[in-house]
C-alpha positions as CSV (number, residue, x, y, z in Angstrom):
1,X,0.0,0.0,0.0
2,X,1.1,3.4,-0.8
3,X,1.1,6.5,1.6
4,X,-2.6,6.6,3.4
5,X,-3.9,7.4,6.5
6,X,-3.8,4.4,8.6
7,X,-7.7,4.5,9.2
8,X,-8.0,3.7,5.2
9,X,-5.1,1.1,5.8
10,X,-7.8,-0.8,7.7
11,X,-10.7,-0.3,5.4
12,X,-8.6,-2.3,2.6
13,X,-7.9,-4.8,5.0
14,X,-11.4,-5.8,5.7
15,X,-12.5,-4.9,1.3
16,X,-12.3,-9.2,0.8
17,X,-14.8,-9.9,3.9
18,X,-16.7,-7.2,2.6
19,X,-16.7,-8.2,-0.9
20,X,-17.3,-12.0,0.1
21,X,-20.5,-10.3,2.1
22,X,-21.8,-9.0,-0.5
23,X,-22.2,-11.7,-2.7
24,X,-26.0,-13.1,-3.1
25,X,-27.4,-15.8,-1.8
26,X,-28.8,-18.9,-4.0
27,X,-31.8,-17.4,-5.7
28,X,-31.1,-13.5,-5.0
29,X,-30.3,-11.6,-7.9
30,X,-26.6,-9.4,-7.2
31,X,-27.2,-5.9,-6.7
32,X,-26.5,-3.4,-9.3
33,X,-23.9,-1.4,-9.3
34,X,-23.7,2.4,-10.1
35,X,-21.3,3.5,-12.9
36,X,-18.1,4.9,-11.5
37,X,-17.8,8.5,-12.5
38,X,-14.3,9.6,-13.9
39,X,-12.8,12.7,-14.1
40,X,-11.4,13.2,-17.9
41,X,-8.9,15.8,-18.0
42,X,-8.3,17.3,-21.6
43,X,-4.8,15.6,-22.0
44,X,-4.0,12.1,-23.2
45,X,-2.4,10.3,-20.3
46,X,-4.9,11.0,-18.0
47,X,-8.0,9.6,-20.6
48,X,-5.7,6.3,-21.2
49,X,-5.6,5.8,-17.4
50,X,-8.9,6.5,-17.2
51,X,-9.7,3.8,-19.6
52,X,-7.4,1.3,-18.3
53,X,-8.9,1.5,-15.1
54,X,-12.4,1.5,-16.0
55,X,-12.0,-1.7,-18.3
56,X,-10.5,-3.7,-15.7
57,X,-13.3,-2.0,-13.0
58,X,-15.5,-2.9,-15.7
59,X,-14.9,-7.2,-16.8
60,X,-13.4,-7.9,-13.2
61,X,-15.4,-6.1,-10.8
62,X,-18.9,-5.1,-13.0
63,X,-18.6,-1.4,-13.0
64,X,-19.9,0.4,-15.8
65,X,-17.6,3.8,-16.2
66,X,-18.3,7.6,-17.0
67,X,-16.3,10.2,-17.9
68,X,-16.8,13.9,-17.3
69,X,-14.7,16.3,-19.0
70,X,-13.3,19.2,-17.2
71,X,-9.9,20.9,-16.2
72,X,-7.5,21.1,-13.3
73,X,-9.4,22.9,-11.4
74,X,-12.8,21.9,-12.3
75,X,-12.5,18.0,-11.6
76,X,-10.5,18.9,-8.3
77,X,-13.9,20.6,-7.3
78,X,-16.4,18.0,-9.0
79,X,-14.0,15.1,-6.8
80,X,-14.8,17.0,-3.7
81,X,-17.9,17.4,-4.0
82,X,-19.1,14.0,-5.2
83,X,-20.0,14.9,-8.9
84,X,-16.8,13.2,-10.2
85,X,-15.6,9.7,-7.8
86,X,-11.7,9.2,-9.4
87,X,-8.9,11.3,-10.8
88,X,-6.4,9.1,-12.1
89,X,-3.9,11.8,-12.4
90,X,-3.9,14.7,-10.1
91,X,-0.5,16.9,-10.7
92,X,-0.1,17.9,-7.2
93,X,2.7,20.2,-7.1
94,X,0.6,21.7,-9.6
95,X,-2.6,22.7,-7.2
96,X,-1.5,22.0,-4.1
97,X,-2.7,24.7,-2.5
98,X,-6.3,23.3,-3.2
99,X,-5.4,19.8,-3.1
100,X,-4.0,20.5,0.2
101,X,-7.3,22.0,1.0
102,X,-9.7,19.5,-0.4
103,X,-7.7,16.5,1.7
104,X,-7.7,18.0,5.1
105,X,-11.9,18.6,4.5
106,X,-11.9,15.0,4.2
107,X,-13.5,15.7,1.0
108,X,-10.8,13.5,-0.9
109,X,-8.5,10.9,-0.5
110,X,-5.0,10.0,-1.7
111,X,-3.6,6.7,-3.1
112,X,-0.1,7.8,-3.9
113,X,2.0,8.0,-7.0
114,X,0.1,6.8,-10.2
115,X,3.7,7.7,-11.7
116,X,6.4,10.4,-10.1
117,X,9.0,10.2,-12.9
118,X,8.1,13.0,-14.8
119,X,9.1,16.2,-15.9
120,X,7.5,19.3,-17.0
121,X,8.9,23.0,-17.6
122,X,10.4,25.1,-20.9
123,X,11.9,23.8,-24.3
124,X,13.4,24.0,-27.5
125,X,14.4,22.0,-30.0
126,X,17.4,20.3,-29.6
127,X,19.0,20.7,-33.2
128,X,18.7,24.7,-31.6
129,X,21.3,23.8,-29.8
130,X,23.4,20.8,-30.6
131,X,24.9,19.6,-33.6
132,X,26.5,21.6,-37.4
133,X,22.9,23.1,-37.7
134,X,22.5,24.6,-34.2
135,X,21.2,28.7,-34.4
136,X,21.8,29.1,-30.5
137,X,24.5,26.7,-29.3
138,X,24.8,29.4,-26.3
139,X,20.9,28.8,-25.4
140,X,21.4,27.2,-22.0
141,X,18.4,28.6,-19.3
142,X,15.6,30.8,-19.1
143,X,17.9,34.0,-18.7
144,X,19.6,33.8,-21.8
145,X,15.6,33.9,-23.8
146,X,16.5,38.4,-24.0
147,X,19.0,37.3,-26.8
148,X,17.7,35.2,-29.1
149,X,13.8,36.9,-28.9
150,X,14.5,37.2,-33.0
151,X,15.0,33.3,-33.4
152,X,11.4,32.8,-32.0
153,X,9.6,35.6,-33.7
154,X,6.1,36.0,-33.5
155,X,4.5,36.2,-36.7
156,X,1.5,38.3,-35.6
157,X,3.6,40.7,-33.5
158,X,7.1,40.7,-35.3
159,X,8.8,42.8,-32.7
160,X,8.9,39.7,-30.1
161,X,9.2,36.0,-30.0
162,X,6.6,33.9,-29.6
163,X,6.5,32.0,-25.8
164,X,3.8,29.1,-26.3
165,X,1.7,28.8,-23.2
166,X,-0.4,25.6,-22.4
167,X,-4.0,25.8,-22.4
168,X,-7.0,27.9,-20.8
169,X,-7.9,26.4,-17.3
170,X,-4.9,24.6,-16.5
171,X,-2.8,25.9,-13.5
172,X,0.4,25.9,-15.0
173,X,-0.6,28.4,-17.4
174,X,-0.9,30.6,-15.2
175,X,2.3,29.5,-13.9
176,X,4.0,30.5,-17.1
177,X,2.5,33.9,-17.6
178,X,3.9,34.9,-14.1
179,X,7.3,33.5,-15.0
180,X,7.4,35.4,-18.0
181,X,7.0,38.7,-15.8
182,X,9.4,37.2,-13.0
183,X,12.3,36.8,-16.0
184,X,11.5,40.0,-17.3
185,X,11.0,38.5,-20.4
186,X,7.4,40.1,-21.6
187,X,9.4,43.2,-23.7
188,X,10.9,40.1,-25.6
189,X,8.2,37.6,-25.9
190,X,4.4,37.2,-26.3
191,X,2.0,35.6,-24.3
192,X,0.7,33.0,-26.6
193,X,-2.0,30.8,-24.8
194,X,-3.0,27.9,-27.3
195,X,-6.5,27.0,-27.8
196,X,-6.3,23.2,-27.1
197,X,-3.9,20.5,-25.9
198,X,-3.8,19.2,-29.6
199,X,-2.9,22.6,-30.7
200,X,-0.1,22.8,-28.6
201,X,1.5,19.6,-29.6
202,X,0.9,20.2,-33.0
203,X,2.7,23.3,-32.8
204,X,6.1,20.9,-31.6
205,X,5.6,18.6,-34.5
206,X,4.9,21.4,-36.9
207,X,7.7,23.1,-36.0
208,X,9.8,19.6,-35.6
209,X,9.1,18.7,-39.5
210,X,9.6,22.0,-41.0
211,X,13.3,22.5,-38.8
212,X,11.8,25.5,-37.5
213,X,12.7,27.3,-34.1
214,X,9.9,26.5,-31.4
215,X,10.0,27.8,-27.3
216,X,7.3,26.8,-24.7
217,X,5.9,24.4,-22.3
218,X,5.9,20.9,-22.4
219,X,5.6,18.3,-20.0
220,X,6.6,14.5,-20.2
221,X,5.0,11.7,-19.8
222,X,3.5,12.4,-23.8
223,X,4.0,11.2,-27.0
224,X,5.5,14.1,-28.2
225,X,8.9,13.8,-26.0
226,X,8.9,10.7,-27.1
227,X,9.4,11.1,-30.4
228,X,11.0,14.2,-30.4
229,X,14.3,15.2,-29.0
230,X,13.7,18.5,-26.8
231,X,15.7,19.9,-24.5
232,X,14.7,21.3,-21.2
233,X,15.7,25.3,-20.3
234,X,17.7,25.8,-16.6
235,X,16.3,27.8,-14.3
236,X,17.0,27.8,-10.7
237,X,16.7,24.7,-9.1
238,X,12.9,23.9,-7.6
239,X,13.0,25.8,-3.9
240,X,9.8,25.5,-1.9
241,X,10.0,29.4,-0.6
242,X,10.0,30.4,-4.8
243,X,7.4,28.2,-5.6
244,X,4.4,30.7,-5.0
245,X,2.7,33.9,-6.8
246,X,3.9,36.1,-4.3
247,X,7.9,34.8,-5.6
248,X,6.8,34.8,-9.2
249,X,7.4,31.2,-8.9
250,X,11.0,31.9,-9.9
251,X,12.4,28.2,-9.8
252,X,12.0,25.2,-11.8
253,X,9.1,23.5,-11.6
254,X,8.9,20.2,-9.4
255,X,8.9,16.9,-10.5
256,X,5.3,16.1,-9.5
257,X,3.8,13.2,-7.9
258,X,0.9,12.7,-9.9
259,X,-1.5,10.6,-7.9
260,X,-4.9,8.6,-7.9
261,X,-7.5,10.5,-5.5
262,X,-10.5,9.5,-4.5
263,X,-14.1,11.3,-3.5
264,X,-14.2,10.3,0.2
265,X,-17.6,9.6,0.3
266,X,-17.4,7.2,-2.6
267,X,-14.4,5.4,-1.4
268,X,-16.0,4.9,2.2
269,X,-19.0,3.4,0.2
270,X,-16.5,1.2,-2.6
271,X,-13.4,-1.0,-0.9
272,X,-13.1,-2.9,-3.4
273,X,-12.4,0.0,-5.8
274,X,-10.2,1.7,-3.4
275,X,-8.3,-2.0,-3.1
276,X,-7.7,-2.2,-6.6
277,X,-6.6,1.8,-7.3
278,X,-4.5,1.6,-4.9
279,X,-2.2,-1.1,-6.5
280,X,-2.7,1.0,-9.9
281,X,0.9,2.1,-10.6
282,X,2.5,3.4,-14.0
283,X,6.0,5.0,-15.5
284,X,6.3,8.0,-17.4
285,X,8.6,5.6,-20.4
286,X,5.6,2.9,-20.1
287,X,2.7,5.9,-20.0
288,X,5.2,7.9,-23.3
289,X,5.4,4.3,-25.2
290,X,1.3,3.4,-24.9
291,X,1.1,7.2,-26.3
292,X,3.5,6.8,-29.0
293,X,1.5,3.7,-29.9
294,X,-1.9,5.8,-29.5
295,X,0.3,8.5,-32.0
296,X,1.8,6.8,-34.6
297,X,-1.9,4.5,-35.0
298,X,-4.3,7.0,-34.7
299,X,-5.5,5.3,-32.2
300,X,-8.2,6.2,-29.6
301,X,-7.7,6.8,-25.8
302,X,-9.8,3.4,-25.4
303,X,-8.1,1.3,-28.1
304,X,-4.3,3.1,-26.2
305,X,-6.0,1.4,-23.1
306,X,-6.7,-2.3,-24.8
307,X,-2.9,-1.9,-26.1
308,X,-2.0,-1.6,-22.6
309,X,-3.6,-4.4,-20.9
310,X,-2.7,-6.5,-24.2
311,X,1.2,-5.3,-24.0
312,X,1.3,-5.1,-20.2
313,X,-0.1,-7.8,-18.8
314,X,3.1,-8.2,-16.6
315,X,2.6,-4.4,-15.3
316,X,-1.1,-4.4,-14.5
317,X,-2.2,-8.2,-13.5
318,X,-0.4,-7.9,-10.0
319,X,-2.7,-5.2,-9.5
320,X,-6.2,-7.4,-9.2
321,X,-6.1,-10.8,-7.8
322,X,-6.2,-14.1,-10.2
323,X,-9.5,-14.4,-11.1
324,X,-10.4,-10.4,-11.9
325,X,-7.1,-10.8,-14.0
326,X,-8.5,-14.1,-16.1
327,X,-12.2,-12.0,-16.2
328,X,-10.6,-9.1,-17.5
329,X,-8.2,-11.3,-20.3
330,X,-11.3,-13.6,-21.1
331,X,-13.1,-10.3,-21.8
332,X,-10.1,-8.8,-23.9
């Protein structure tokens, strides 16, 4: 089990009596069981966790899934108040004065690390940088941006680069904007806030096939730094006392732990569900290799899922016990 409060230790302790009293009796007909409602955040990894989970909740337990759409902040508030039941990914670092928050209400619970390998934070092209084609071999960190504004030209505004933000609604977006005013860098660059997660990665592998110059945020596990070689800016190394509005947030950002939380109230009411998420545990190079697949065969977020549990059966079937594993293979 991963960090939990001690009282939950107990709950999952007891999920298999509870589970065995819960099965009918000759001649009753089982109970049905409400769909599990999942919060599906606009980015890929999250919507492939989502569906990995709710197939194997789905052919080894008999939960039928939902999925609500909605951003950082708005699934962080349907989770506490009951509207959404389970975030597979929840970027901590990210909102944690809110997450903080939402946890000591008792509103939410937390399972620990889906993954905690990751990365997130500024980039360019490598070839910028490295090899007999680099344009700014001196491009190092976030402080030498004043000097090569030209490289990254803006074509709607011609007198700055072009800083490509992440999308409306998520938190780091916000994030970068202050940055931008913390390394004085808003007389060289623009503010560019893209209008969709697909836009944004398209703007990498538009720039990436044309040879073109390209700055802005990224964050890995994705299928993008996967299949293309970008290098990460310096900054100053993450420091707890810069990481706030009121310091500009003048640091790198943190590794986060990006973890499974549950709505209390549905948790209290679903052991078995709890049991299971809690074993759920990924990598960002397992996460970036189900979405290169999900890339490079147009595939959906629920056929990246059924890759997965085909590809991974060594990763996921210690998860669930025997026979949920066979239910869910039999079903594949």
């Amino acid at each position: 089990m991963r960090h939990m409060h001690s009282s939950w230790k107990k709950v999952l302790l007891l999920a298999a009596g509870l589970s065995l009293l819960a099965m009918p009796m000759a001649g009753c007909a089982p109970a049905e069981k409400e769909p599990i409602i999942f919060g599906d955040l606009s980015w890929d990894s999250a919507q492939v966790c989502n569906r990995i989970a709710a197939t194997i909740l789905k052919h080894g337990y008999g939960y039928e899934a939902e999925y609500v759409p909605g951003d950082t902040i708005t699934v962080l508030q349907g989770l506490r108040n009951g509207d959404i039941q389970v975030n597979m990914e929840i970027w901590v670092e990210n909102q944690l004065d809110a997450y903080n928050e939402a946890l000591d209400a008792g509103d939410v619970i937390d399972l620990g690390n889906n993954y905690g390998d990751n990365y997130q934070g500024w980039l360019v092209p490598t070839y910028m940088i490295e090899g007999s084609g680099a344009v700014a071999p001196d491009l190092k960190s976030v402080f030498d941006l004043p000097q090569y504004w030209e490289l990254f030209k803006d074509p709607e505004n011609p007198d700055k680069g072009r800083f490509i933000n992440s999308i409306p609604g998520w938190e780091c977006t916000g994030i970068n904007t202050i940055k931008l005013e913390t390394y004085e860098l808003t007389d060289y660059y623009t503010d560019f806030v893209v209008g969709s997660g697909t836009a944004l990665s398209g703007s990498i592998a538009g720039a990436y096939q044309k040879g073109e110059a390209w700055l802005g945020y990224y964050w890995a596990p994705t299928w993008v730094l996967g299949k293309y070689d970008m290098t990460l800016l310096e900054e100053a190394p993450y420091d707890v006392d810069l990481w706030n509005e009121e310091a500009g947030y003048a640091c790198a950002y943190p590794s986060n732990n990006v973890n499974i939380a549950l709505n209390a109230d549905f948790a209290d009411a679903n052991p078995d569900v709890v049991a299971f998420l809690d074993n759920f545990e990924t990598t960002t190079p397992l996460i970036n290799a189900v979405l290169a697949y999900m890339q490079d065969n147009e595939a959906t977020t629920d056929e990246a899922a059924l890759f997965f549990l085909e590809e991974y059966e060594d990763v996921w079937t210690p998860w669930v016990s025997s026979d949920v594993a066979a239910s869910v293979k039999a079903a594949l």
